[in-house]
C-alpha positions as CSV (number, residue, x, y, z in Angstrom):
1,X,147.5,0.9,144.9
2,X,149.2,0.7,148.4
3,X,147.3,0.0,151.5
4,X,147.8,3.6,153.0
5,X,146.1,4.5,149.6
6,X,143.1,2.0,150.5
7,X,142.8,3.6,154.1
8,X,142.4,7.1,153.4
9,X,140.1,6.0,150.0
10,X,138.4,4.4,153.0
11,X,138.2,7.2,155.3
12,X,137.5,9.4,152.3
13,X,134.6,7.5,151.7
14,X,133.3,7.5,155.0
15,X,133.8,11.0,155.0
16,X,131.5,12.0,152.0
17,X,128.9,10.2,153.6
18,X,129.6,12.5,157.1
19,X,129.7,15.7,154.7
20,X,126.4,14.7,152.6
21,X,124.7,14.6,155.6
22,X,125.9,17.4,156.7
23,X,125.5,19.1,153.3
24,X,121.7,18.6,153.5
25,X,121.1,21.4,155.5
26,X,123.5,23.7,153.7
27,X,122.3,23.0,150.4
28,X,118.7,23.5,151.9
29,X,120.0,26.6,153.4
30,X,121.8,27.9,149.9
31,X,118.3,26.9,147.6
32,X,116.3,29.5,150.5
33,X,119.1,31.5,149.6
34,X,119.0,31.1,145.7
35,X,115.1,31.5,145.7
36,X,115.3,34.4,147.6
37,X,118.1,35.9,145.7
38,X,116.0,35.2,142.2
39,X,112.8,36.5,143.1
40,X,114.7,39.9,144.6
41,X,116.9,39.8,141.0
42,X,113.6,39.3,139.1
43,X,112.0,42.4,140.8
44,X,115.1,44.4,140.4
45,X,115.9,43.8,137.0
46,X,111.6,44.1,136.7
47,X,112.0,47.7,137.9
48,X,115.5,48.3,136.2
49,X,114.1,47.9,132.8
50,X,110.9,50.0,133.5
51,X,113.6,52.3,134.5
52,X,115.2,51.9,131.6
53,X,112.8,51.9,129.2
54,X,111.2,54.7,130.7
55,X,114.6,56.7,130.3
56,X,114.9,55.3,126.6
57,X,111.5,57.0,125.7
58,X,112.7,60.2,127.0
59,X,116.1,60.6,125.2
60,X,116.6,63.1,123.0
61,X,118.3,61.9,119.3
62,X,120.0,65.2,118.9
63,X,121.6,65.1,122.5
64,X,124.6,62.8,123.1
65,X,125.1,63.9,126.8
66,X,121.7,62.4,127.7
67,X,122.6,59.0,126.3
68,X,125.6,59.3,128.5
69,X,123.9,59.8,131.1
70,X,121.3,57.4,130.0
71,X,124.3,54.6,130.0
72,X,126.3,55.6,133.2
73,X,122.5,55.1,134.8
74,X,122.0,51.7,133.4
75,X,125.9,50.8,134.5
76,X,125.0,52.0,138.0
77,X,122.0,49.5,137.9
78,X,124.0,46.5,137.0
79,X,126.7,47.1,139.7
80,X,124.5,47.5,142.6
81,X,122.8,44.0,141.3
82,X,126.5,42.9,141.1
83,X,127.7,43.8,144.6
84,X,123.6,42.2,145.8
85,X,124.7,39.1,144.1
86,X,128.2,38.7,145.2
87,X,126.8,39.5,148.6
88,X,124.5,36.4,148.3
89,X,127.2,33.8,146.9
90,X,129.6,35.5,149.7
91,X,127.3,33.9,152.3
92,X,127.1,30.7,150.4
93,X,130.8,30.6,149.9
94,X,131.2,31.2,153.6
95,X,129.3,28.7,154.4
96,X,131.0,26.4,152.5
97,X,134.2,27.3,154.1
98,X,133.2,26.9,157.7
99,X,132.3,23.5,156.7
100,X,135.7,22.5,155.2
101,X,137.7,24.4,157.6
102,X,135.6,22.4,160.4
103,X,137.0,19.3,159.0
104,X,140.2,20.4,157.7
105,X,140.4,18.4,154.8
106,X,141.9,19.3,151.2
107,X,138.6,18.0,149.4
108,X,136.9,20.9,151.4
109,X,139.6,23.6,150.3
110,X,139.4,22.5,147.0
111,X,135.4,22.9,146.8
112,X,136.3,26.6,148.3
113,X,138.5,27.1,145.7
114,X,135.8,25.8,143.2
115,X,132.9,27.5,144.2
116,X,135.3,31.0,144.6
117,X,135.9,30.0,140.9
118,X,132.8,29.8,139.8
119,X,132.2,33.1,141.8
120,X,134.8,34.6,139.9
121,X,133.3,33.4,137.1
122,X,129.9,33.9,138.0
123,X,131.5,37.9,138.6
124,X,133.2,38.0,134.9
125,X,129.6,37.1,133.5
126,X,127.6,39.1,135.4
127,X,130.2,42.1,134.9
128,X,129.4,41.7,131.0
129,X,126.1,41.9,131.6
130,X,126.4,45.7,131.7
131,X,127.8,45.6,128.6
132,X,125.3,44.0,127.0
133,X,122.7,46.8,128.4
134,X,124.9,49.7,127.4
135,X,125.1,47.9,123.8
136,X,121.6,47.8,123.9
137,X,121.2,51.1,124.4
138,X,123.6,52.6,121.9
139,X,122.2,50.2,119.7
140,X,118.8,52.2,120.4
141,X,120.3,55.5,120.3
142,X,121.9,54.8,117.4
143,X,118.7,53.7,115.8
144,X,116.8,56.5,117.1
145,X,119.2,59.2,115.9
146,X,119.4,57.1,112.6
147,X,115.5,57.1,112.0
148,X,115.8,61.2,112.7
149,X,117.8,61.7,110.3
150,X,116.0,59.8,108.0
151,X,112.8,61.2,108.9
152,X,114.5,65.0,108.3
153,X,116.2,64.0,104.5
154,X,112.8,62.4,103.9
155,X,110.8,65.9,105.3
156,X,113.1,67.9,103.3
157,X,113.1,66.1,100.5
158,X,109.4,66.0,100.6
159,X,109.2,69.9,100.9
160,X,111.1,70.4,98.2
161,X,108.7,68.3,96.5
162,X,106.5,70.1,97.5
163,X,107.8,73.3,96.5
164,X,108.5,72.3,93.0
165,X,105.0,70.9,93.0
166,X,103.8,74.3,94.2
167,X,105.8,76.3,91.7
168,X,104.1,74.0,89.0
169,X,101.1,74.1,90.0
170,X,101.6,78.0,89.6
171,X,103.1,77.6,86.6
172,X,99.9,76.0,85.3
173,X,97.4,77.8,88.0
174,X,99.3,80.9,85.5
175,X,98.8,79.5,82.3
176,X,95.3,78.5,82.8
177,X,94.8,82.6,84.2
178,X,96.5,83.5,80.7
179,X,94.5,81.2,78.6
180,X,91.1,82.2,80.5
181,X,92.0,86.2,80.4
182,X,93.0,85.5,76.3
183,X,89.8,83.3,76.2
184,X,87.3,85.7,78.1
185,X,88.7,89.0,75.5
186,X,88.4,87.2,72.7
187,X,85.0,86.0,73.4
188,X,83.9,89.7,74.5
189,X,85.8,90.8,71.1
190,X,83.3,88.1,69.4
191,X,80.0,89.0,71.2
192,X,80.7,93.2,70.8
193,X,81.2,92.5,66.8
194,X,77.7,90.1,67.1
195,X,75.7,92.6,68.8
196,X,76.7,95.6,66.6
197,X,77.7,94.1,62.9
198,X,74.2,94.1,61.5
199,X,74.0,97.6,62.5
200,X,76.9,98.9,60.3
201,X,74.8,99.2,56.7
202,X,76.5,100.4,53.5
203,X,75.8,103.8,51.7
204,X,75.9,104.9,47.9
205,X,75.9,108.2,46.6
206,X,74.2,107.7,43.1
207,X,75.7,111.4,42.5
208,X,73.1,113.4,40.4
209,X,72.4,110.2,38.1
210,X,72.5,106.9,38.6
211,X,75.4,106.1,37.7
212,X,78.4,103.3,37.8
213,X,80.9,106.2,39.4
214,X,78.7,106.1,42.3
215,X,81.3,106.4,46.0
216,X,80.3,103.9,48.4
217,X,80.7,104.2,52.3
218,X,79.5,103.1,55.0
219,X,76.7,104.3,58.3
220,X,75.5,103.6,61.1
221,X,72.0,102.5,62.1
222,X,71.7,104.8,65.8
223,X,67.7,104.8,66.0
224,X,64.0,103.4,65.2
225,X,61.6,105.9,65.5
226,X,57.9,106.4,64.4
227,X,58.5,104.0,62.4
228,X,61.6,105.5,60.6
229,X,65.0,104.0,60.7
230,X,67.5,106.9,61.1
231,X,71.2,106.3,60.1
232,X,74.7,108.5,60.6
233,X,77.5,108.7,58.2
234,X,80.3,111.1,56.9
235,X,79.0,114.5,55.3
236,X,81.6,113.6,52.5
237,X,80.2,110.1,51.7
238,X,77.4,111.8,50.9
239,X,78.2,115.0,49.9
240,X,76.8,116.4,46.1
241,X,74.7,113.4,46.0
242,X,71.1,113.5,44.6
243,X,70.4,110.0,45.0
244,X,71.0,108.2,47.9
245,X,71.1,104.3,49.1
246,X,71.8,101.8,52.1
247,X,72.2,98.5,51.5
248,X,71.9,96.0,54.9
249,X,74.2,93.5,55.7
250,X,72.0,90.8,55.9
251,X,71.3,87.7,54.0
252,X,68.2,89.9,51.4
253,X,70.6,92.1,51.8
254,X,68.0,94.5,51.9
255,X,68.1,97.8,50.2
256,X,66.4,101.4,50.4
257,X,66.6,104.4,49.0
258,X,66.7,107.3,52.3
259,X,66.3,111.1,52.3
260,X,69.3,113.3,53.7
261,X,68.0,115.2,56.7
262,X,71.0,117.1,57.3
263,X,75.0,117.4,57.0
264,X,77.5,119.6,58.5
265,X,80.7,120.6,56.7
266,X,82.8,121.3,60.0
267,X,82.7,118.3,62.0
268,X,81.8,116.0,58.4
269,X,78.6,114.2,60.0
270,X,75.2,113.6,57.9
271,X,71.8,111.9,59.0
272,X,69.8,110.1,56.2
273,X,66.5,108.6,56.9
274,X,64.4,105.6,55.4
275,X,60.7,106.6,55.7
276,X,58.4,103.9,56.6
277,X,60.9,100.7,57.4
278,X,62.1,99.6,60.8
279,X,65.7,98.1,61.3
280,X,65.9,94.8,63.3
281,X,69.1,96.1,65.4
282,X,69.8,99.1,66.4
283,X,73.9,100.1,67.6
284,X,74.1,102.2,71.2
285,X,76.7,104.9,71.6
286,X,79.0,105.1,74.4
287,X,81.2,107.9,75.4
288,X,84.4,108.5,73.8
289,X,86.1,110.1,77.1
290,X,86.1,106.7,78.8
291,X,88.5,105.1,76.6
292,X,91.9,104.7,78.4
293,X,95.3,105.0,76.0
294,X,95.6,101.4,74.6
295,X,92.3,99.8,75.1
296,X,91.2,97.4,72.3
297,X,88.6,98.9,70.1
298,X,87.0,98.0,66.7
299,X,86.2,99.4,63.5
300,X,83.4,97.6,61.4
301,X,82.6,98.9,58.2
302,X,82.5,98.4,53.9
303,X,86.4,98.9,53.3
304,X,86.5,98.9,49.3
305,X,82.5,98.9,48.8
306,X,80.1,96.0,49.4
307,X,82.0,93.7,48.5
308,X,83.8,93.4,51.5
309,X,80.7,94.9,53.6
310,X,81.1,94.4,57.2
311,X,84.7,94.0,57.4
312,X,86.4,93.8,60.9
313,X,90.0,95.5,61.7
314,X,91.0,95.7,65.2
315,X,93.5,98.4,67.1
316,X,94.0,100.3,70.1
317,X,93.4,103.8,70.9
318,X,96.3,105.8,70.3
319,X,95.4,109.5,71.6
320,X,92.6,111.8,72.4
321,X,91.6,115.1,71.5
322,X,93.7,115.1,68.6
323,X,93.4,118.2,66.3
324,X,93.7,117.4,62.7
325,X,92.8,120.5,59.9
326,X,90.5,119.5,57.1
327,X,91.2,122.9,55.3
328,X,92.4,126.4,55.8
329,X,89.1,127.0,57.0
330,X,88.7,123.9,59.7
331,X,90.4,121.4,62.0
332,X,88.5,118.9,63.6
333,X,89.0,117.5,66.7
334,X,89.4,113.3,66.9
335,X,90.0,110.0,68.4
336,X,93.6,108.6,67.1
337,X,93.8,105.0,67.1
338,X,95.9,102.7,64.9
339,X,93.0,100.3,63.5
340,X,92.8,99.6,59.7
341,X,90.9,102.3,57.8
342,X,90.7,102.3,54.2
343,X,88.0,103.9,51.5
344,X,84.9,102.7,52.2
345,X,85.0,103.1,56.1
346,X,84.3,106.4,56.4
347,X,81.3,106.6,58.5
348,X,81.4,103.3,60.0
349,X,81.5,102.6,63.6
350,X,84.3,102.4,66.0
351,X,83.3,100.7,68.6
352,X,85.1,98.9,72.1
353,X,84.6,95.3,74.1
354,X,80.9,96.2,75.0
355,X,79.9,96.7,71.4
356,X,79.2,100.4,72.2
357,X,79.8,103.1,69.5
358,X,82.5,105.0,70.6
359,X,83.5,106.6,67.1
360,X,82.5,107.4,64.2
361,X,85.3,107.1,61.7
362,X,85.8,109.7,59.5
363,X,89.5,109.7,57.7
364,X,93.1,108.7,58.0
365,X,96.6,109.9,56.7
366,X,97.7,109.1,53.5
367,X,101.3,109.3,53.3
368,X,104.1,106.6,52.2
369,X,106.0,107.6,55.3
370,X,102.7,107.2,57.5
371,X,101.1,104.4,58.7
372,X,98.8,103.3,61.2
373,X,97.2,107.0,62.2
374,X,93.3,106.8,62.2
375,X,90.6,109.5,62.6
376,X,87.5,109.0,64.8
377,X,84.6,111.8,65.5
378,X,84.1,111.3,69.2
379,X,80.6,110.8,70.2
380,X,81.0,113.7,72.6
381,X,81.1,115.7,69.6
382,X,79.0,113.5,67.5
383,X,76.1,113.5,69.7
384,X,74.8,117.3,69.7
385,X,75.7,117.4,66.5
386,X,73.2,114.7,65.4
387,X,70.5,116.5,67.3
388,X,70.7,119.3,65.5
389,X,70.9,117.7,62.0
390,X,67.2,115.8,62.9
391,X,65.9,118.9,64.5
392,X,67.0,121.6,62.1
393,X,68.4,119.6,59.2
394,X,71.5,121.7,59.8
395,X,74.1,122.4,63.0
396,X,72.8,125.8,64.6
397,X,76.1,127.7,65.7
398,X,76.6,131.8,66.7
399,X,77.9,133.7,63.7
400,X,79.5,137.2,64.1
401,X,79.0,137.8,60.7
402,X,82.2,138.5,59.5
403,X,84.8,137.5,57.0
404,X,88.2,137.2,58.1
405,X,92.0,136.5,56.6
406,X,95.1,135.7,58.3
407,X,97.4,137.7,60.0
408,X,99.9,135.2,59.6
409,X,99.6,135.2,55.6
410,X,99.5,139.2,55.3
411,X,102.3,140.5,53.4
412,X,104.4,143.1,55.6
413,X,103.6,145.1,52.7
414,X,100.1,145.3,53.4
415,X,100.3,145.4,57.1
416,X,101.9,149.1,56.3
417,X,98.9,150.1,54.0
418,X,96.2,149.1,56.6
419,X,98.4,150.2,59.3
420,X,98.8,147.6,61.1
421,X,102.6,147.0,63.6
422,X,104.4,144.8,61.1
423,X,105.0,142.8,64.5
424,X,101.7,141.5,64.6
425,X,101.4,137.9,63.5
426,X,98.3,136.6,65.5
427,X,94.9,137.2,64.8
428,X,92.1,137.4,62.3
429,X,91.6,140.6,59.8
430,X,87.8,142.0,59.0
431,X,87.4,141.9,55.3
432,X,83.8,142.5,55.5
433,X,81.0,143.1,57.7
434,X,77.7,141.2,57.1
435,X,74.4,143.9,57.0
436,X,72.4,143.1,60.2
437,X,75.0,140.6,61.9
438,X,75.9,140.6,65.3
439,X,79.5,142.2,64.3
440,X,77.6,144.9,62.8
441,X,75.7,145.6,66.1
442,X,78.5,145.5,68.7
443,X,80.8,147.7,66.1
444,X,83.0,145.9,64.6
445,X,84.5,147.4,61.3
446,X,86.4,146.5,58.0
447,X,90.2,146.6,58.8
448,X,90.1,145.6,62.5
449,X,92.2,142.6,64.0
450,X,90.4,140.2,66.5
451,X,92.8,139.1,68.6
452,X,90.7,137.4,71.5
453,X,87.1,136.2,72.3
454,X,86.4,136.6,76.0
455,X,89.6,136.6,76.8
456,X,90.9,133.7,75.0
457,X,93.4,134.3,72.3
458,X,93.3,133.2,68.5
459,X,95.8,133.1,66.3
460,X,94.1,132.2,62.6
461,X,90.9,131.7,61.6
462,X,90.2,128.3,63.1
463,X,90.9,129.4,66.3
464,X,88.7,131.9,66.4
465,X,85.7,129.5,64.9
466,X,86.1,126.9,67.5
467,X,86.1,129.5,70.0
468,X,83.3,131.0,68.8
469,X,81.7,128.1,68.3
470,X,81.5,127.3,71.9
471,X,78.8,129.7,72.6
472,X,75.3,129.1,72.7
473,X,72.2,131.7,72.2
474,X,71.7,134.4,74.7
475,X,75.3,134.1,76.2
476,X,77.5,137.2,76.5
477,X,80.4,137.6,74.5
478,X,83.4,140.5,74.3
479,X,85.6,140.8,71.6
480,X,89.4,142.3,71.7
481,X,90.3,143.6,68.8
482,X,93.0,145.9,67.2
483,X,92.2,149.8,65.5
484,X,94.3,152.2,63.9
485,X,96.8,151.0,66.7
486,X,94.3,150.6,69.4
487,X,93.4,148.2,71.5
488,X,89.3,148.0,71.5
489,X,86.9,145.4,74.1
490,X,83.4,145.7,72.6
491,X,80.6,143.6,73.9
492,X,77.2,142.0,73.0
493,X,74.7,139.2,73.2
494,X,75.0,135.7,70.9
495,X,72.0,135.4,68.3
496,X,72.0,132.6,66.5
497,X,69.8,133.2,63.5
C-alpha cells in the first residue's frame, strides 16, 4: 500500500468517526420516522383489509364486472400506500444526501446510491404487493364462483332426485291405491255373499209323486213372519207340482216340506211358505233401477241341483228394461247381465256389493251362437207382485174380458171376409166377448180391432196386455177400436173381479 493510500485510509477513518456521530441523530431521526411510518401502514393496511373484506362479502359470483371493480379498488389501495411509503424513505433518502453532499465525499454518494437502491428495491417489492392482493382476490372469486356452481349441479341434481323420488313414490303411492281399491271390492264382494248365501235355499218339485224326476231350483228366503218363513222362486220351478220341498244351505242341511201360496204365469214369480219354522237369516231387496251399466253384481244359487247348492258366479249388468217374450201370449220385462246362469238357478237371487237382492233370476238364452245373456225379474216388478201372491194367492190385474188374435197373422184372405182394409197390420181382433166383462159393458163386439188403450197404441196382443195391465181398479179407461171401417172411442171404468 503506498503512503497516500495510508493518509486518506487515515482520514477515512477519522471521518467515519465524524459521520457516526453525526449519524446518531439521523438514524434517531429515521427510527421516529420508521415507527411512525409502521404504525400509520398498520392502520392502513388495518382498514384496507376491512375494506376489502367487506367488499369480498358483497361480490356477486355471477358478476365479473364487480370483481373488476373489486380489484381496481384494492390496486388503488396499494398505490396510495406506495406513493405514503416512498414519501417516507424520500425524506430519509434526503436526509441522507444532505449529509454526504455536506461533506462531499464518494463514501456518502455511494450510501445515496445504496439506500436509492434499496428504495428501488424496496419500490419493486412493495409494487408486487398489489399483485399478491389481486391474486388473492381472484383466487376468492374464483373459489366463490366455483362453490356456486357446485352448489347449483348439486341443487339440480338433487331435484332431480327428488323428482324421480316423487314420481316413485307415485308410482307406489298408485299401486298401493290399486291394491287397496282391488282389496276393499273384493272384501265387499266377500262380506255381500256372507250376509246373503244362507238365504238362497234349494227347491224340489216332487211333481204329483215322489219321485226321482223331481226339477230342482232354487229360492229366496225374503221374510219371517208370525212365525212362518216365507220364500220366492220361479212359477216354473214349481209349476204342476203337488209336492213341494226346500232344503237350507246349512250344515243339517235342514229340510221342509212348504205350501204354495201363489204363482203368476206372466211375470214367472211363486211364494211358498213353511208353517211353523223360522229362518235364521233373512235376504233384503234393493231396487233394481239403481244399478248403473257395468256394476259388479252376483248371482248365488243351486246350478245343477244340490249338489252344487250355493254356488257363486259373478258379472256385470249389461242392460235394463230388456223385453224378452216367454210366448205368443207374453214378454217379460228384465235385468240383462252377463253372470253365469245354468239349470238350477232359476229363482235364485241376484244380488250387488251390499248384498241386497236386486234380481231375481229367472232364465237365459240357449243358443250355440249365444253366450253370456242373462234374465233377471227386477224387484220393481217383483215387489207388488209378491204382495199380491201372499194377499190373494194370485196377481189381481184389470181384465176386458175379451179374446183376441193378431192382426199381423190374419190372412189377407180373411181380412176381406170380416171386412177389414187389407192395410191394416196393427192391432188385436175380438174373437169373443166374455158374458158380464167389462168389454161387454162398454160395447165392445165380436169382429172389432183394438188399436189403442187411452191413447197408446198396440200392435199384437202383448202390447195390449202390458198396457192394460197398467191400470188399477176404479181408473178410467177408453178404448179405440176399428168397425165395419169405423173408427170407434168407447169408454168405462176398470173392475177387477
Amino acid at each position: 500500500m503506498s503512503k497516500n493510500d495510508d493518509r486518506f485510509a487515515e482520514h477515512n477513518k477519522d471521518m467515519n468517526t465524524d459521520n457516526e456521530s453525526e449519524l446518531e441523530p439521523i438514524v434517531e431521526q429515521s427510527n421516529e420516522v420508521k415507527n411512525l411510518t409502521g404504525e400509520r401502514k398498520l392502520n392502513q393496511l388495518n382498514e384496507q383489509n376491512d375494506e376489502i373484506r367487506n367488499i369480498t362479502t358483497e361480490i356477486d359470483i355471477n358478476s365479473n364486472d364487480q370483481s373488476d371493480e373489486v380489484k381496481n379498488f384494492a390496486g388503488e389501495s396499494d398505490v396510495s400506500q406506495i406513493n405514503e411509503q416512498n414519501e417516507v424513505r424520500g425524506l430519509f433518502g434526503q436526509s441522507r444526501v444532505n449529509h454526504d453532499q455536506s461533506n462531499g465525499y464518494r463514501e456518502g454518494g455511494k450510501m445515496s446510491e445504496q439506500m436509492g437502491s434499496s428504495k428501488l428495491n424496496g419500490r419493486e417489492i412493495i409494487e408486487k404487493k398489489p399483485k399478491r392482493v389481486n391474486m388473492v382476490l381472484y383466487t376468492v372469486v374464483l373459489v366463490l364462483l366455483t362453490a356456486g356452481g357446485v352448489l347449483f349441479m348439486a341443487s339440480t341434481y338433487y331435484g332431480q332426485q327428488m323428482t324421480e323420488a316423487g314420481r316413485n313414490d307415485d308410482k307406489y303411492i298408485n299401486q298401493e291405491v290399486v291394491e287397496r281399491v282391488v282389496t276393499t271390492q273384493e272384501e265387499a264382494r266377500i262380506d255381500a255373499i256372507d250376509s246373503v248365501r244362507d238365504a238362497i235355499v234349494g227347491v224340489i218339485n216332487l211333481g204329483s209323486s215322489f219321485s226321482s224326476d223331481a226339477s230342482q231350483g232354487s229360492g229366496i228366503v225374503y221374510k219371517v213372519e208370525n212365525g212362518n218363513t216365507y220364500i220366492v222362486t220361479n212359477e216354473h220351478v214349481i209349476a204342476g207340482g203337488d209336492f213341494v220341498e226346500v232344503v237350507f244351505n246349512n250344515d243339517d242341511n235342514d229340510r221342509f216340506e212348504v205350501e204354495v201360496i201363489g204363482s203368476d204365469v206372466f211375470t214367472d214369480l211363486a211364494v211358498l211358505r213353511i208353517n211353523g219354522y223360522e229362518a235364521n237369516i233373512v235376504a233384503e231387496f234393493g231396487n233394481t233401477e239403481e244399478l248403473r251399466i257395468g256394476q259388479t253384481v252376483l248371482a248365488i244359487g243351486n246350478p245343477l241341483g244340490l249338489d252344487f247348492a250355493g254356488s257363486v258366479t259373478s258379472g256385470i249388468v249389461s242392460g235394463h228394461d230388456r223385453t224378452v217374450r216367454t210366448s205368443e201370449q207374453w214378454e217379460m220385462t228384465v235385468l240383462q247381465t252377463d253372470t253365469a246362469i245354468n239349470p238350477g238357478n232359476s229363482g235364485g237371487a241376484l244380488i250387488n256389493l251390499d248384498g241386497e237382492v236386486v234380481g231375481i233370476n229367472s232364465m237365459k238364452i240357449r243358443s250355440s251362437e249365444v253366450e253370456g245373456m242373462s234374465f233377471s225379474i227386477p224387484t220393481y216388478i217383483a215387489l207388488p207382485i209378491i204382495a199380491d201372491l201372499e194377499t190373494h194367492g194370485e196377481v189381481l190385474r184389470p181384465t176386458l174380458g175379451v179374446m183376441t188374435y193378431n192382426m199381423s197373422g190374419m190372412p189377407d184372405r180373411f181380412k176381406e171376409l170380416l171386412n177389414i182394409p187389407l192395410e191394416q197390420k196393427d192391432g188385436v181382433y175380438v174373437e169373443e166377448v166374455e158374458a158380464r166383462s167389462l168389454a161387454q159393458q162398454m160395447g165392445i163386439q165380436a169382429g172389432d180391432v183394438i188399436v189403442a188403450l187411452n191413447g197408446v197404441e198396440v200392435e199384437d196382443t202383448v202390447a195390449f196386455r202390458k198396457e192394460l195391465f197398467n191400470y188399477r181398479e176404479g181408473d178410467a179407461i177408453t178404448v179405440t177400436l176399428l168397425r165395419g171401417g169405423e173408427t170407434l172411442e168407447l169408454t168405462g171404468t176398470v173392475v177387477i173381479q
